[in-house]
C-alpha positions as semicolon CSV with decimal commas, in nm:
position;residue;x (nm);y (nm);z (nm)
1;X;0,000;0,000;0,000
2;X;0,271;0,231;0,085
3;X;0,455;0,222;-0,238
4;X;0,133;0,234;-0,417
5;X;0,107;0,547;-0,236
6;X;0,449;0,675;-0,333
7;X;0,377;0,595;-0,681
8;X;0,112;0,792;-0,690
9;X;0,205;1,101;-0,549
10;X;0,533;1,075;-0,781
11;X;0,303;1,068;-1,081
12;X;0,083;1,340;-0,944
13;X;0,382;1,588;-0,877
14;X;0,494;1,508;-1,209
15;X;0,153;1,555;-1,404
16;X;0,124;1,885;-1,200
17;X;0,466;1,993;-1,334
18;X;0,418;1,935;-1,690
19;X;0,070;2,110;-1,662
20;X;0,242;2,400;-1,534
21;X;0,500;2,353;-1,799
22;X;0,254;2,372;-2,025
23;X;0,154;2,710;-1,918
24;X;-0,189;2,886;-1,806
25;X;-0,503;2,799;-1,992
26;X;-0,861;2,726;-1,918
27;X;-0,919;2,383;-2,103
28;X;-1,194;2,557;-2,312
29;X;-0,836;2,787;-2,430
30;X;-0,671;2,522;-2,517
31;X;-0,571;2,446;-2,847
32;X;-0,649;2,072;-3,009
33;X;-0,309;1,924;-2,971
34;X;-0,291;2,068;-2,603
35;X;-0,557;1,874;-2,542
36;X;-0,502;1,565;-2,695
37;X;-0,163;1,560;-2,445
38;X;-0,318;1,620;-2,128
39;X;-0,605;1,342;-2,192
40;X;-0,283;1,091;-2,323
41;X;-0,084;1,235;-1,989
42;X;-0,388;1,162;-1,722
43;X;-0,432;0,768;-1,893
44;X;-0,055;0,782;-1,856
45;X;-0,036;0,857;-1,500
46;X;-0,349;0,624;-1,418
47;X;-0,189;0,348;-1,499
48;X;0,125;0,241;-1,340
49;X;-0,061;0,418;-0,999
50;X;-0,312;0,151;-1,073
51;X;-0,088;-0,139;-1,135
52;X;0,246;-0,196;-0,926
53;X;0,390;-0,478;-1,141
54;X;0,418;-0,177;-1,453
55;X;0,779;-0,029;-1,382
56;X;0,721;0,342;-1,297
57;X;0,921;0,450;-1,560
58;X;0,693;0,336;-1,777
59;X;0,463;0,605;-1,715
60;X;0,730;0,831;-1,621
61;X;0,889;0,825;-1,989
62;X;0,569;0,850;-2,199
63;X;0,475;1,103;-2,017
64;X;0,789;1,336;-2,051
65;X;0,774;1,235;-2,466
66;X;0,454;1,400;-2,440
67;X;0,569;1,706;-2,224
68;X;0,877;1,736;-2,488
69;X;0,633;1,690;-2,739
70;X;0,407;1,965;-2,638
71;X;0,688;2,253;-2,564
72;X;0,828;2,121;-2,918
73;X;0,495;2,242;-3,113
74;X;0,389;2,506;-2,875
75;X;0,789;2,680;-2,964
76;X;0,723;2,614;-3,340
77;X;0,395;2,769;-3,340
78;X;0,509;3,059;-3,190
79;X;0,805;3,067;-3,391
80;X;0,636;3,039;-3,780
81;X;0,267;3,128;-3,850
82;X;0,276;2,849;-4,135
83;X;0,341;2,606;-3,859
84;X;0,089;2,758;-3,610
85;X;-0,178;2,736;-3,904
86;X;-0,073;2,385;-4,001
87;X;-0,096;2,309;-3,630
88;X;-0,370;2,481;-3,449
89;X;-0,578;2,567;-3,801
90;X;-0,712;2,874;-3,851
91;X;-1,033;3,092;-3,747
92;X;-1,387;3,100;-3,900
93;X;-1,585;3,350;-4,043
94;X;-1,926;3,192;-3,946
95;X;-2,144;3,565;-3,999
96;X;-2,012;3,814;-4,243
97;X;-2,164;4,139;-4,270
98;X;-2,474;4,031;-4,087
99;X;-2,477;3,737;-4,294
100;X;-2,437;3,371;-4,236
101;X;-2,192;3,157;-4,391
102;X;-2,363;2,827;-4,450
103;X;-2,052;2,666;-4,595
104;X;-1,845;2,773;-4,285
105;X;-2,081;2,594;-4,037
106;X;-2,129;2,275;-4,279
107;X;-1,727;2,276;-4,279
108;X;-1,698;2,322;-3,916
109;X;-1,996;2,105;-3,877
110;X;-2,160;2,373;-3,613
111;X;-2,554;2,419;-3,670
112;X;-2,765;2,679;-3,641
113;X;-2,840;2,569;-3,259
114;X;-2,480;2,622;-3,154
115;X;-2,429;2,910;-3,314
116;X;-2,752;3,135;-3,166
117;X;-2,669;2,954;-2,808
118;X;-2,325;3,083;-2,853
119;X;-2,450;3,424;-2,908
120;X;-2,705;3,405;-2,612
121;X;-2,372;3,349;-2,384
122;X;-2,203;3,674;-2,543
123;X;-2,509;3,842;-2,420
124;X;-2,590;3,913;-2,808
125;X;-2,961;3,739;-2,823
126;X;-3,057;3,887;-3,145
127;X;-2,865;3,756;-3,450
128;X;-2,971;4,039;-3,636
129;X;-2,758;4,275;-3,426
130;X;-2,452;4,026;-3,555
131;X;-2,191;4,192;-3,742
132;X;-1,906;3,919;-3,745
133;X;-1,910;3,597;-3,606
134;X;-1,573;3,436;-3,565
135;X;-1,526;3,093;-3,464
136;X;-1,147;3,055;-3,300
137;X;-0,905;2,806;-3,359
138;X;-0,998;2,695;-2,932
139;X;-1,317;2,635;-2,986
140;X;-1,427;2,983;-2,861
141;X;-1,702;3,211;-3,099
142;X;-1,563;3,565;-3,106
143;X;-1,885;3,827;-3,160
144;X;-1,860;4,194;-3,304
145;X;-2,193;4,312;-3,279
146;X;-2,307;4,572;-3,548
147;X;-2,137;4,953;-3,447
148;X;-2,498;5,052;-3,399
149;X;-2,599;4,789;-3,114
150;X;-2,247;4,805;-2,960
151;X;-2,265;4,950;-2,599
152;X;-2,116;5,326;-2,568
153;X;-1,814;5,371;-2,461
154;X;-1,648;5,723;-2,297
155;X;-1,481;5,802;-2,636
156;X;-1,807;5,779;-2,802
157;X;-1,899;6,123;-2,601
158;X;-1,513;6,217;-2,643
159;X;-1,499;6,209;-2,220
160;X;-1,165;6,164;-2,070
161;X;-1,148;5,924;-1,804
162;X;-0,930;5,866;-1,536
163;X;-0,644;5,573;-1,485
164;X;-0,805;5,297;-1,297
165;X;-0,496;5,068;-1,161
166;X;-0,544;4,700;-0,996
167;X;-0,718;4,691;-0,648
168;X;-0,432;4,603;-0,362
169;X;-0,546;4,334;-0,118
170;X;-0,405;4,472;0,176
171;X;-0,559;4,221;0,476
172;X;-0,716;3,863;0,388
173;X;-0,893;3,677;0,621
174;X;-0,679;3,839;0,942
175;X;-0,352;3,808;0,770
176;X;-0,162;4,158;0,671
177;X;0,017;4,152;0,316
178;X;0,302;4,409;0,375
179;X;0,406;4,348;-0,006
180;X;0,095;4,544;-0,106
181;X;0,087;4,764;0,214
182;X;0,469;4,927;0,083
183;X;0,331;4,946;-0,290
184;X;0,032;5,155;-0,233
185;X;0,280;5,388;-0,055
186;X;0,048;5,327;0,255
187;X;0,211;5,236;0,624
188;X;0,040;5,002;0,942
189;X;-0,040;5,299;1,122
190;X;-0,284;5,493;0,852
191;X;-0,461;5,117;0,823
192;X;-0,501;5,099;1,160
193;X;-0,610;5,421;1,200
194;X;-0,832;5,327;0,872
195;X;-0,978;5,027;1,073
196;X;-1,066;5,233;1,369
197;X;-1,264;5,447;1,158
198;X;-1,499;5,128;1,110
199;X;-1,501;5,050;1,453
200;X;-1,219;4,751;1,392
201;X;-0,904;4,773;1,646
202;X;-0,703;4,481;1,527
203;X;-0,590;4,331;1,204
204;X;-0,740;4,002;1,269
205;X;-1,100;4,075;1,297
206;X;-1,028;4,190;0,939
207;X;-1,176;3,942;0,622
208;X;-1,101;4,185;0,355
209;X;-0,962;4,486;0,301
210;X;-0,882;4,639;-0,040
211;X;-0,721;4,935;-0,208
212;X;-0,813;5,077;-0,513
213;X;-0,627;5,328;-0,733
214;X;-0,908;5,620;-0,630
215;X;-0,737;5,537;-0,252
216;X;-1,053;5,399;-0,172
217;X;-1,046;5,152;0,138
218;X;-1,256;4,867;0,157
219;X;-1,328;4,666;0,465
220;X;-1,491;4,358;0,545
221;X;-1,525;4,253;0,918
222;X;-1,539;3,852;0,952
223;X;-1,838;3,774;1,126
């Protein structure tokens, strides 16, 4: 039991690595070959954890091929856009113009269904608002409504906005983060003073507290 245990967790810490190799993606991101190697590395992994009388490197091996195999494409995609075309394919023009390509969703083999559900999730339930429709190489559908049912933006009414930065989590759940305190050029004795206004005297009793690029302080007491 033990070294089925150690096995495992050997597998697992390599899986985990070569996920994180891979970089950052949501699997519906992914591109087609990424996803064929993390289904092959999971059935990989499964089974010399499963089966003690496999050798260990026999999961072990495949699954760096596959790692190697993975960094290999993703560099050559990156590298030549013939490659990365040849590789990943290319993206769809399902509505032109307002119009829909019927040959594009035949060849991509996505109906009508797909396509107005697709649109319901961009918050674009109307297809006659549809300017462009572009399927992505991930599987994703890319929508540019037409410029007339686009929501307004500031530089529609030529308005000049202010810089809005990143919020700063300065306490979470009781814990001070004195990387974000020193980078919002704030010190612990203006946050305590800041958590006295709310009727908080100590850090702990704290849940949240942000700071946003207005200087804006944000509290949360945990309850």
């Amino acid at each position: 039991m033990i070294i089925v245990v150690i096995r495992t967790l050997i597998l697992y810490t390599l899986v985990i690595v070569a996920l994180r190799l891979m970089g950052k993606r949501e699997i519906g991101q992914l591109q087609p070959f990424e996803l064929v190697v993390i289904i092959m590395i999971s059935e990989l992994a499964a089974i010399p954890s499963e089966n003690i009388g496999i050798p260990l490197l026999s999961g072990i091996v495949p699954i760096l091929v596959l790692l190697l195999t993975s960094l290999t494409l993703a560099w050559v995609s990156l590298k030549s856009e013939t490659a990365r075309t040849i590789i990943c394919g290319s993206p769809s023009i399902l509505i032109q113009r307002g119009r829909i390509l019927e040959d594009e969703l035949r060849k991509n083999r996505y109906n009508l269904t797909d396509l107005l559900e697709e649109l319901r999730i961009k918050n674009v339930p109307n297809i006659a608002d549809v300017e462009f429709a572009v399927l992505e190489t991930n599987g994703q559908l890319s929508v540019f409504p037409k410029s007339q049912k686009r929501p307004t933006i500031p530089e529609d009414f030529h308005i000049t906005t202010q810089f809005e930065g990143l919020p700063l989590t300065l306490i979470m759940d009781g814990k001070l983060n004195n990387t974000n305190l020193q980078q919002s050029n704030k010190d612990l004795n203006w946050l305590k003073r800041e958590l006295q206004k709310q009727s908080i005297n100590k850090i702990e009793e704290v849940f949240l507290a942000s700071l946003d690029s207005s200087e804006t302080l944000f509290v949360q007491a945990k309850q």
